[in-house]
SEKE-379165 format. One record per atom (N, C-alpha, C): residue in one letter; z, y, x. Coordinates in steps of 0.05 Angstrom, whole numbers, plus 5000, padded with zeros to 4 digits. Each point is the difference from the previous one (the first is absolute). Layout:
N
aZYX...
//
This chain:
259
x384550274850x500050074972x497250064990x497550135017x498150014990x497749834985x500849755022x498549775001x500649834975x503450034984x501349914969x497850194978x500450255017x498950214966x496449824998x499050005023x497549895005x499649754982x501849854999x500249734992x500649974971x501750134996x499950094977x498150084974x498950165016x498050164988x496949814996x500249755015x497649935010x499349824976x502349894987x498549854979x499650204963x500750285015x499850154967x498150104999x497149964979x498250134997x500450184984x500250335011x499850214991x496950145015x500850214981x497850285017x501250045035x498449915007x499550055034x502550265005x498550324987x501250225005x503250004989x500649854971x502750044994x502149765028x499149805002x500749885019x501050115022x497850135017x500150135027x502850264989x499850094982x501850264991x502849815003x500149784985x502249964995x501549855033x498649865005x500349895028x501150265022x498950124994x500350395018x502850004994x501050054966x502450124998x502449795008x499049665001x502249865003x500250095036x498050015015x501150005011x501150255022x498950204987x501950305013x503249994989x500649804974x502749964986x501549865018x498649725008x501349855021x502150145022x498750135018x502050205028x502250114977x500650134979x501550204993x502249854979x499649704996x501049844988x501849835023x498249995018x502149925021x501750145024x498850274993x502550245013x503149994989x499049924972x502350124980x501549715003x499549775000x501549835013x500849955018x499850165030x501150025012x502450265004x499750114993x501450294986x501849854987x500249844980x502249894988x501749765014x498549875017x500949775018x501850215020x499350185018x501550205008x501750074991x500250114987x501750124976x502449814992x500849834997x501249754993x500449955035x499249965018x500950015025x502350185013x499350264989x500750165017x502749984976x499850014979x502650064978x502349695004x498749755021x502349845001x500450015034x498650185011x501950025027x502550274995x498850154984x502250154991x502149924992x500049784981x502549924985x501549845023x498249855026x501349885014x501850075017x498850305014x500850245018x503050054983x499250134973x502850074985x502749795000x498849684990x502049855006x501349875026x498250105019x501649945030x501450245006x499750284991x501650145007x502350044983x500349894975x502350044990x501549805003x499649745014x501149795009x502250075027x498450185016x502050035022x502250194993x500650114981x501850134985x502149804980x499349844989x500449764974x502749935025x502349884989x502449835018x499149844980x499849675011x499849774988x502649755009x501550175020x502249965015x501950055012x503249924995x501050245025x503149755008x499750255028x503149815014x501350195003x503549964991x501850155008x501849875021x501250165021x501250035009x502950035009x501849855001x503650094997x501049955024x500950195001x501949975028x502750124977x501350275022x500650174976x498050164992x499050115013x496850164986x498949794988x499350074978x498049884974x497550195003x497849885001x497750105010x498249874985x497350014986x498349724983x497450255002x498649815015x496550065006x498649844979x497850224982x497249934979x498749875028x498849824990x497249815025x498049964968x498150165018x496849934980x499049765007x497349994987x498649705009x499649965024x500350175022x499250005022x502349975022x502249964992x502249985015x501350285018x498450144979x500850355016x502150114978x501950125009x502150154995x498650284975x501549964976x498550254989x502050204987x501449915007x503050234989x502649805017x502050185002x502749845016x502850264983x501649864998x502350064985x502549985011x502150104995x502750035019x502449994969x501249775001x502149974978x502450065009x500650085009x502750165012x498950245023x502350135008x499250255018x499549925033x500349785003x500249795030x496850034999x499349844977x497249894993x498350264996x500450214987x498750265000x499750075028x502250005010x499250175030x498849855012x499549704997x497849945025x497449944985x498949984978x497450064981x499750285010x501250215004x499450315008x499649975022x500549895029x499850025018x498049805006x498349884996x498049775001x498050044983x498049995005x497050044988x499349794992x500649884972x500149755006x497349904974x499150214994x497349934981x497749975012x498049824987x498349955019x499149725022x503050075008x500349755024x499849704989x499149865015x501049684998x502449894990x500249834983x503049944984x501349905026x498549915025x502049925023x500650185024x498850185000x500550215012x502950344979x499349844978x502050214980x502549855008x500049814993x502149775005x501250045029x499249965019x500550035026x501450265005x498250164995x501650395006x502050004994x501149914970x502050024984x502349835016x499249785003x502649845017x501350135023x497550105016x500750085027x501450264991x499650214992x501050224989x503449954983x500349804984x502849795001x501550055027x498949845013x501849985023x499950205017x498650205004x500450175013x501850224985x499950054977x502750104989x502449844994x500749765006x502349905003x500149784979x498449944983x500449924972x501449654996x498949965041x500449685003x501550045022x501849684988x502550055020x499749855023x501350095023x498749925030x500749655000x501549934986x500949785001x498849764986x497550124994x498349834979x500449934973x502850064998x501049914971x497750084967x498650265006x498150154977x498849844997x499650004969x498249864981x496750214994x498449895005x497550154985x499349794976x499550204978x499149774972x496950075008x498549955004x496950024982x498349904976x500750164979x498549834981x496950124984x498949815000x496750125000x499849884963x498450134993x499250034968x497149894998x499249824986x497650084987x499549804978x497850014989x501149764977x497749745009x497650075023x499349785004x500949835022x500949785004x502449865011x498849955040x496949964997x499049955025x499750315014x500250214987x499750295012x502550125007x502549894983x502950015000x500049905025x500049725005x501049765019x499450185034x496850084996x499250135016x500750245009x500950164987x500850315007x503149895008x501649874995x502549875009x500349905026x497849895012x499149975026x500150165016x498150224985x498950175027x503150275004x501150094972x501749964998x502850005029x500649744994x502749885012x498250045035x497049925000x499349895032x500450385013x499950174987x500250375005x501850005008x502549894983x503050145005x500749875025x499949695002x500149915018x498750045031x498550095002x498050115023x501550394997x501050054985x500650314998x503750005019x501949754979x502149915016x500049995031x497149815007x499249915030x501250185020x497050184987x500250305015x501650245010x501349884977x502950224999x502849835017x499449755008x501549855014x503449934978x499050134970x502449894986x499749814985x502249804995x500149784986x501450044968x498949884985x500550004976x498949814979x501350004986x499249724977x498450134986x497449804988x497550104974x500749854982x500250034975x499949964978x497449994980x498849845001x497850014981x499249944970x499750194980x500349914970x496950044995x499649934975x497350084980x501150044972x498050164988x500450134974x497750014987x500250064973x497350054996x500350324985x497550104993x499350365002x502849974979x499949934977x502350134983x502350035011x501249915018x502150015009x500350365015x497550065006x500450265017x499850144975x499450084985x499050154981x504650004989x500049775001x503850024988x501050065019x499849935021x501950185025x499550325002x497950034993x499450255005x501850244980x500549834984x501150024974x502850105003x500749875017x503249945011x499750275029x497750045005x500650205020x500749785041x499649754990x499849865021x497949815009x499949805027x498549865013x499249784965x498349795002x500149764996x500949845016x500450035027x502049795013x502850064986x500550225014x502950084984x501049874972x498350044982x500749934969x499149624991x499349945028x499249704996x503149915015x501050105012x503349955018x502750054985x498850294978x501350104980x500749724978x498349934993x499249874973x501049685010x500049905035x501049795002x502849965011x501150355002x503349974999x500949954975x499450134979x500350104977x499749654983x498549835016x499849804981x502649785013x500250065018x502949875016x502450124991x500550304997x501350184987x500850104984x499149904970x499250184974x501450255004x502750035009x500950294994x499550215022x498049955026x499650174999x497950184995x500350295009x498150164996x497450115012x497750084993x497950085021x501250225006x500950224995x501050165012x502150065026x501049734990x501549935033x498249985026x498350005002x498049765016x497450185013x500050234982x497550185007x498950115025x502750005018x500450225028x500349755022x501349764993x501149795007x498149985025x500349875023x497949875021x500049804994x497649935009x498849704987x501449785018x500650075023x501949825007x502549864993x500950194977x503850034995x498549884975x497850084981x499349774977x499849815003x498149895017x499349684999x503649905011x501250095020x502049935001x502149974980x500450144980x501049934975x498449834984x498249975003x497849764980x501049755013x500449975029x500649765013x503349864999x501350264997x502049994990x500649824968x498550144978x500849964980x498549664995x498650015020x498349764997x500749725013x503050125019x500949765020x503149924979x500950204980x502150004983x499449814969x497650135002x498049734973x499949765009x499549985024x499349675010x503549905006x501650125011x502549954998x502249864981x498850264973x500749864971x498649764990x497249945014x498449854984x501849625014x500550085020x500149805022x503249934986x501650154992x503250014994x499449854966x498050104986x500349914977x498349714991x499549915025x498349755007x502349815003x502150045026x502149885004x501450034981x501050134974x501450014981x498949724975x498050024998x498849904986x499049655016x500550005015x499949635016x503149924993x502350195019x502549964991x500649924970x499250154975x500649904980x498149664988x497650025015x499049774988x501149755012x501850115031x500849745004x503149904996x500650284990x502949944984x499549944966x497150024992x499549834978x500249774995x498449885024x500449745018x501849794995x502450235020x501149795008x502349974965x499550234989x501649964974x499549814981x496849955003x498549794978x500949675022x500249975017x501049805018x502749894984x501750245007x502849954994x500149884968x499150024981x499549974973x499349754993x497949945023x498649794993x501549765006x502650075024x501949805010x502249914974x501050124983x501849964982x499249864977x502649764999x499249724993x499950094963
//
């Protein structure tokens, strides 16, 4: 910098002494001009590691996702960005008592997942005979983080089943966030109210209220039900409808014979 003020100065003919004065003050200004820019470069440093610190820590708190659980316990774990457990919930008193008895914040969504199954079967929830249904359905609204937590998910329960040496059927759905926010509404799973909503559309008359306590086994079995009685009718009103076109047939035949 000295060698600029020098250069500067070299083609201005002034008084020698105002020169040298002024050259003096540029450059005792220099250091204190460039403290204060670094003071501010700092300053602006230190104020966006802050904001960064703040938004990673309110992130591991944030649920950007969640999976519930049905056996008969209705159970549905918050998963932050990080695939860690940040709240867990119990929609019936099955599902309360084992959210109370499991520490389940914190943990890995496949390690939450896992406890919870095994803790199932060790209170009886699955029947020795394999027949129990587990629904799992995972929430989120972006479809490759959905797809993914559905994975890790189903590969828990299944490695949790292993362990426990019981067999049982998985069920795997997706949703997206609004759907929890309306179940929650209802006081139940999003699996639940996604099984609710696809009896009910096989069903019109009946009710969610029937269905609330229900095991998820005895639902889908009425879904399969009402769903083998649709294809029944569909298949009966197929054969009704060939029968008449070929007794149309054979009527436009007969017609056509008369002289």
């Amino acid at each position: 910098m000295n060698t600029e003020i020098q250069k500067a100065f070299a083609a201005v003919r002034a008084d020698e002494t105002l020169v040298t004065a002024t050259r003096q003050r540029l450059l005792s200004g220099a250091p204190a001009r460039l403290r204060r820019r670094l003071v501010l470069r700092s300053s602006v440093l230190v104020l966006l590691a802050v904001c960064l610190l703040a938004a990673s820590l309110a992130s591991v708190h944030v649920p950007v996702a969640a999976v519930s659980i049905d056996i008969n316990p209705g159970i549905e774990l918050d998963v932050n960005l990080y695939n860690r457990v940040v709240a867990a919930r119990g929609f019936n008193p099955a599902g309360q008592a084992i959210v109370a008895a499991l520490e389940l914040e914190d943990r890995p969504v496949h390690a939450a997942v896992g406890a919870v199954i095994a803790m199932a079967a060790r209170q009886g929830y699955l029947d020795t005979d394999g027949s129990s249904l587990i629904a799992l359905t995972t929430s989120a609204d972006l479809v490759p983080a959905r797809n993914q937590l559905a994975k890790t998910a189903e590969k828990a329960a299944q490695k949790a089943l292993d362990e426990a040496g019981q067999a049982a059927g998985i069920v795997s759905e997706h949703t997206v966030l609004a759907r929890v926010a309306q179940a929650r509404e209802l006081g139940i799973s999003p699996g639940r109210m996604n099984l609710i909503d696809r009896l009910q559309e096989l069903d019109p008359e009946s009710q969610t209220g029937d269905y609330l306590e229900t095991d998820i086994a005895s639902l889908m079995r009425r879904i399969n039900q009402l769903k083998q009685q649709e294809r029944e009718a569909q298949k009966e009103t197929r054969a009704v409808g060939n029968e008449n076109r070929r007794n149309e047939k054979g009527n436009q035949g007969k017609g056509g014979n008369k002289p």
